[in-house]
N, C-alpha and C positions, 0 to 999 in steps of 0.2 A: 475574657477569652472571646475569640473571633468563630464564627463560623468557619467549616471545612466543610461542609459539603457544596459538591459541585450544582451551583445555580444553573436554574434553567435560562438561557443567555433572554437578555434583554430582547422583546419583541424589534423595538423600531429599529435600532442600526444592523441585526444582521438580517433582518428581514428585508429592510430595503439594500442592502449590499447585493442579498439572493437578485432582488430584482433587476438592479442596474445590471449584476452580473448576465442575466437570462436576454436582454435586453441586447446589450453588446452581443452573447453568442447569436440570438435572431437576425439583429442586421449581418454579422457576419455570413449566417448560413443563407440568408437571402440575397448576397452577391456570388454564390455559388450556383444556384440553381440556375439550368435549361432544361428546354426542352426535350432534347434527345436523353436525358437518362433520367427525367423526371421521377418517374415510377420507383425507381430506386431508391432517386434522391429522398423521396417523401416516406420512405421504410425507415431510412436515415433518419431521419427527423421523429419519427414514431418512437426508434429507440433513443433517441436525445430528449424526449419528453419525458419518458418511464425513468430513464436516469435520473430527471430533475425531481420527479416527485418526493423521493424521502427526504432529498435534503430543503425543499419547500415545507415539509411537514416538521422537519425540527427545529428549521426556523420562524416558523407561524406559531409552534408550540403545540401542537398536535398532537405530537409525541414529547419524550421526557429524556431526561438521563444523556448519559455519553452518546455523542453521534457514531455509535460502533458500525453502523450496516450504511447511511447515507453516503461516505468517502469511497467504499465498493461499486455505490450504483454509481455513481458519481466516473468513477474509472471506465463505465463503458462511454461516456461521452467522446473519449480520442479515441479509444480501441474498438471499438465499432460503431458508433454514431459517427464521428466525422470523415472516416475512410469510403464511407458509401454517398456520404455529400459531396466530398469531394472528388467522388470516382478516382481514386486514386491507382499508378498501375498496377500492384498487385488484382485490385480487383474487375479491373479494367479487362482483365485476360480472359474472365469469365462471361458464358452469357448471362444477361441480366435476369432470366430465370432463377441461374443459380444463386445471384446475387441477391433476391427476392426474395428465392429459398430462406439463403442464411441468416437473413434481416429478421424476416420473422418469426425463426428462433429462437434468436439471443430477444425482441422483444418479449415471446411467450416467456421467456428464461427468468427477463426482469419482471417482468407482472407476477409470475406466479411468485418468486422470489419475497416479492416487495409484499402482496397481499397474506403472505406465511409472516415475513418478519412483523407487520403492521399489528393481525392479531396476536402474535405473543405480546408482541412490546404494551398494547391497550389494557391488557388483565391488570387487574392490581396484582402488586409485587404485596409479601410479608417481610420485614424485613428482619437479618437476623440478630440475636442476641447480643451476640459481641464480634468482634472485626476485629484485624491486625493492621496497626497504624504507621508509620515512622517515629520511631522516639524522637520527642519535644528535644533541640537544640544540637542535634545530629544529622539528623538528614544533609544537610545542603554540604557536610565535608564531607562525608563517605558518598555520596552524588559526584562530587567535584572528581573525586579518586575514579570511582566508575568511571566518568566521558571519558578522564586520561587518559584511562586501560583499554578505553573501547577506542581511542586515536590511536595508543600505540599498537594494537592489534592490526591496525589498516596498515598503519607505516611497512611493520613489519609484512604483511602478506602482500604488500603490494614492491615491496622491495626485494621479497622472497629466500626473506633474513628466516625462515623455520622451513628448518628440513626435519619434518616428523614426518611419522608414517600417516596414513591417508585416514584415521580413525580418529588419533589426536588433533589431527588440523582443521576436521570438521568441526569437533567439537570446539576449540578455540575459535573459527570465526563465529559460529550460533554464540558463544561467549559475548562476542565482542560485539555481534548483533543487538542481543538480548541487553546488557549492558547500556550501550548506546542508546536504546529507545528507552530505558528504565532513566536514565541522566537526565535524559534530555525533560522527557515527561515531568519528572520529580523538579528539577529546577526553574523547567517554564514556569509549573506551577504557581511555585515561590516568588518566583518573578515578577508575577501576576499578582500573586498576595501583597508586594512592596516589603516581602521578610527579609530579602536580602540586603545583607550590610554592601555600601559601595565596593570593597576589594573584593567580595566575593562576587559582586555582580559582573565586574568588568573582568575577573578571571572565567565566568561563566561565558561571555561575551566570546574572549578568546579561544578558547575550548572548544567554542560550539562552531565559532568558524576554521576552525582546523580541522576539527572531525570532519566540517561537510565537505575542506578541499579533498582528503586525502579522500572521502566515498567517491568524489567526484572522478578521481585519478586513476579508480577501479573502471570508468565507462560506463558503470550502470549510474546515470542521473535518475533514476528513479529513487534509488536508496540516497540520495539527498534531500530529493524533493520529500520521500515516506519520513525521513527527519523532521522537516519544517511541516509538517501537515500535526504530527505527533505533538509534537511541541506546539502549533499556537492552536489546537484542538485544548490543553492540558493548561497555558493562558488563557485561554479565551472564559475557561471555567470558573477562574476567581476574576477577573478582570470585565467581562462581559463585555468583552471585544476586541475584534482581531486584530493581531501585531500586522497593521498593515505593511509596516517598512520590511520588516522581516521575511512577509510572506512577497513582496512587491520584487524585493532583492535578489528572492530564491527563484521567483519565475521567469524575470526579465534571465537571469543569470541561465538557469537552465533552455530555455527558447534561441538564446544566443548561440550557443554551445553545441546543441543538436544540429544543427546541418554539418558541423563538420566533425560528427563523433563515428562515420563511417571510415574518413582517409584515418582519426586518429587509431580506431583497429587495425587498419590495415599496417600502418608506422609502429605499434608497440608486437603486432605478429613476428615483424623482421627486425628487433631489438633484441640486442642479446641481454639475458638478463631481466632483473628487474625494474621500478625506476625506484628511486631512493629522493628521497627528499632535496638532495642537492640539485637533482635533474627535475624538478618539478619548473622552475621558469623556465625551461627549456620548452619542459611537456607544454605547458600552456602558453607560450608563446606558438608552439604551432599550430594548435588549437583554435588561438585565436585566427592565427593568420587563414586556417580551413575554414573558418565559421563566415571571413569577413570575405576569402573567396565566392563562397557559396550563397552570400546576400543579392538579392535580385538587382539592388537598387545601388547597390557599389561594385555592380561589375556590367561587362555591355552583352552579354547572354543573350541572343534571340530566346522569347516566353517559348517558341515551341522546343528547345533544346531544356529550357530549365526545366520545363515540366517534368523531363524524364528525370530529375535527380531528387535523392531522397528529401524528403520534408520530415519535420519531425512527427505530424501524421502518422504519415506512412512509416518512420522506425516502430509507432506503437501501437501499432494496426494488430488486431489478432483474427479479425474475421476473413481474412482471404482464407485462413488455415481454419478455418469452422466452411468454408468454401469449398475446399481442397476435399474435406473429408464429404461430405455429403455425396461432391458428385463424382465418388470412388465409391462408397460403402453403400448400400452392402453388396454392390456389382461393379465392377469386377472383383473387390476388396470385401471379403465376407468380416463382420464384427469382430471385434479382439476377444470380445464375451471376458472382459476381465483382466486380463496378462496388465496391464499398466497398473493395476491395484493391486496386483496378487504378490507385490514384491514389498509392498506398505511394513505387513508386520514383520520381515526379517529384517528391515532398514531401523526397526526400532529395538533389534536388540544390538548392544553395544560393541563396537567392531574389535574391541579387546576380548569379549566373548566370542565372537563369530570375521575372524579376519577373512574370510573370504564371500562375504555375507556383500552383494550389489550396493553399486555406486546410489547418491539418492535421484542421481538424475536418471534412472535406468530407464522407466516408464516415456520420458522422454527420447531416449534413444530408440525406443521400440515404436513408436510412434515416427520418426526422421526412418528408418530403415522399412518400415512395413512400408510406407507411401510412397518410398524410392525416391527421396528428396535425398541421403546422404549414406556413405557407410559407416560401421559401426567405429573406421578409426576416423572417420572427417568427424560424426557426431561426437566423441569424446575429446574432440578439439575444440571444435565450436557448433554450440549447440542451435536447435532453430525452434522454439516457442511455440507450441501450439493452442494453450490458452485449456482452461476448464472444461465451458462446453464443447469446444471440439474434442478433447479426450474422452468426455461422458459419451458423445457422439458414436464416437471412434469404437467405443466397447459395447455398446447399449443401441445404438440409433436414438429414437426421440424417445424412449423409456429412460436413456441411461441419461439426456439432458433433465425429463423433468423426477425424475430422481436428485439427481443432481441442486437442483431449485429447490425443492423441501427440505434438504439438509441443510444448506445454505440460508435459506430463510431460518430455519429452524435452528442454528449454532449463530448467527447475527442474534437472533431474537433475545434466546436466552444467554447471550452473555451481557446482552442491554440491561436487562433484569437483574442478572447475577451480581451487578455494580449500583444499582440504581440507586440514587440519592446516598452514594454512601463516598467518604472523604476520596478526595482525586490520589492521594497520596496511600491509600489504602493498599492492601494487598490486591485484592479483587479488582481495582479501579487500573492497576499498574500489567496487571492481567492483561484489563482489555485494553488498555493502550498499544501494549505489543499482538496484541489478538487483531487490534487496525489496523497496524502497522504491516504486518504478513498478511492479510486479508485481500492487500491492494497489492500483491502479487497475483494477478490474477492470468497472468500470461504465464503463470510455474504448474508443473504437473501436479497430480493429486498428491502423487507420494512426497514432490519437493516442501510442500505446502506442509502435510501434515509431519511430516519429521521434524521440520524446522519450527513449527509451533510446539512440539512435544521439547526438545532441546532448549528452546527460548526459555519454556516454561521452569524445567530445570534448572536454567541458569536464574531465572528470577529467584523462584525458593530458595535455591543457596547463596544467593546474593544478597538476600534481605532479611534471613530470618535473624540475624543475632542483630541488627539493627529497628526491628517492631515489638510493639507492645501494643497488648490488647487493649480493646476497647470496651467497655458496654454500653450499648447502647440503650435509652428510653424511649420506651414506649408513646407514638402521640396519644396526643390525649382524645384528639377526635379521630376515629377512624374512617370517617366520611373522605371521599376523592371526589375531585373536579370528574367531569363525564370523559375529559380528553387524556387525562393522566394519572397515575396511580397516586398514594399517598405520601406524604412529602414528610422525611423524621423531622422531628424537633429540638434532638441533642445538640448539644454544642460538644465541641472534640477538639483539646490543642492543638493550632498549627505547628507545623514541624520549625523550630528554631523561633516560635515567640512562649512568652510562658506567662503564666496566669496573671 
């Protein structure tokens, strides 16, 4: 029998991938910089360093277990490190006080963040008695079934083929959510192991790029990209290195795509209907054609004209709105003192129990309406993102941001732990896969966030319990740990679909 537990990846290639990586963003950020907004720029860069620290410590080996909290910091590198490098226009509106302001913020945000998750994650873990596995020689078809279920769920919502009431549609996309990252996770894995037989590999192959067209055909490129991060996170644990092609195909594909994902809103607002699969070379044929308009270097654009159009930056910008609130609150805009959290626990009793019980995006609307960015029937059209810390901002000032950070560090930490050295295919390990996966929304309200983890979570549990079997686990024999990471088990555990 094989090892399942998730190895601590190989020192030399993702360590030096980190660095080529850090290397590329430097010179990058170093043809950005002048003089006139320097000060800024170098806040910028403050917070693009605190980003890089976790994910240098889990690749130096520092740290241990699933990289649960380093793809989070990692997220503020576009959504507020490069929007202040790049002075980009939303934040360009502000004066560069304000822009100082909010820079160092969100760096307080991530230091304290990072130094919360660092100590939990350093403690020795115990580990427990017995775990819930995948049964041996099941997993990878009842996996296969789930991505289906989670493709034909998009088709379906994006074709706008379910007309339920607004309680069952929630819970089927969280389905289809949940599902999706459970597939994806569960079969990288295997993938990784070399468990899968040829037909099964090349039907996973298919699967997984149909799933990621039809995320894609929703407009949020993010929930393709949170696919491909889930999955060669979930390879990279049996295999001890990254699907470069896969991750290569996903980024080039998604960078392409983003300059022209604003005219594609604007074209699916005035389509009647939904788009169905038949109309997808359509959709992406226009797509494309917006994307290859909007290239610097395939069209004759005076530089001072393109500047003003959106960059993909600037779509995932969330500090101008951490900007916004500052230099509003608490004057002339007194603290919400709460109202964005105060709707969390009615959104988690069941809307068959409570049908008149608020949308999960409410917290979000009260945010667009209190700041007079929109009304309550534009924001229930289209909403506009104002990210974690400007919500904690928004109710608290700087108490409700570094609040905010201790929980954050504090639920990163211990779900690192709660999995740690224990099978990828685990219950607890498939947990924190989707605990990554909605973590790196970090531009959703508190209450979008916490709902949509509470409902993933449900759909996991009933999704896997008639498919697990316990484990027991052995006790190591030394209980001695390295000074940088807790104790490492020594059971061996069937992988799913090989057998003794």
């Amino acid at each position: 029998m094989e090892k399942l537990f998730a190895p601590i990846p190989d020192e030399l290639p993702l360590l030096k991938l980190f660095r080529w990586g850090c290397l590329a963003l430097g010179i990058y950020i170093l043809t950005r910089l002048n003089a006139n907004d320097l000060a800024v720029q170098l806040i910028g860069c403050l917070i693009v360093v605190l980003s890089l620290i976790p994910a240098y410590l889990w690749c130096a080996r520092k740290v241990a277990g699933l990289p649960v909290y380093p793809p989070f910091a990692l997220s503020h590198v576009v959504t507020c490190g490069l929007p202040l490098i790049n002075m980009q226009k939303a934040v360009a509106r502000y004066e560069p006080a304000i822009a100082i302001q909010a820079g160092l913020t969100i760096a307080s945000f991530l230091l304290l963040t990072t130094l919360v998750w660092y100590l939990i994650v350093r403690r020795p873990t115990r580990l427990p008695r017995s775990i819930l596995v995948l049964k041996p020689g099941t997993g990878p078809t009842v996996l296969l079934v789930y991505l289906a279920i989670a493709c034909a769920i998009q088709v379906f919502i994006q074709a706008r083929w379910l007309d339920l009431s607004p309680g069952v549609f929630s819970l089927i996309r969280a389905s289809g959510l949940a599902l999706g990252i459970l597939a994806t996770a569960g079969l990288a894995h295997e993938l990784g192991a070399r468990s899968l037989s040829p037909g099964t590999r090349y039907l996973f192959y298919g699967l997984i790029a149909a799933y990621s067209v039809v995320q894609t055909v929703s407009l949020y490129l993010s929930a393709a990209f949170m696919t491909m991060l889930v999955g060669a996170i979930s390879f990279s644990a049996t295999r001890r290195r990254l699907p470069l092609v896969w991750v290569s195909v996903v980024c080039v594909t998604v960078l392409f795509l983003q300059p022209g994902k604003s005219e594609m809103r604007n074209w699916v607002w005035h389509h009647d209907g939904g788009i169905t699969p038949l109309e997808y070379p359509e959709f992406f044929g226009r797509w494309v054609d917006a994307s290859l308009a909007r290239m610097p270097v395939l069209n004759d654009t005076p530089v001072t004209a393109r500047r003003t159009k959106d960059s993909g930056i600037d779509r995932a910008s969330i500090i101008h709105m951490l900007m916004l609130v500052e230099s509003k609150s608490p004057d002339p805009k007194p603290y919400l003192h709460g109202d964005t959290y105060a709707v969390i626990p009615y959104l988690l009793v069941p809307r068959v129990l409570d049908p008149d019980k608020p949308r999960a995006l409410e917290g979000q609307y009260i945010l667009c309406i209190y700041y007079g960015l929109q009304t309550r029937a534009q924001a229930q059209k289209t909403g506009i993102a104002f990210g974690l810390p400007a919500e904690a901002y928004a109710n608290f000032g700087y108490a409700g941001v570094f609040g905010l950070a201790l929980i954050l560090g504090c639920a990163h930490g211990l779900v690192t732990r709660y999995c740690f050295a224990l099978p990828v295919l685990s219950l607890r390990s498939l947990f924190a896969l989707i605990f990554i996966g909605l973590s790196l929304r970090n531009e959703a309200s508190g209450a979008v966030v916490v709902t949509t983890l509470v409902q993933a979570s449900v759909v996991l549990l009933a999704g896997t319990w008639f498919i697990m079997t316990p484990w027991r686990l052995a006790r190591p024999a030394a209980p001695r740990a390295p000074a940088a990471m807790p104790a490492r088990p020594l059971p061996q555990v069937p992988r799913t679909g090989v057998t003794a």
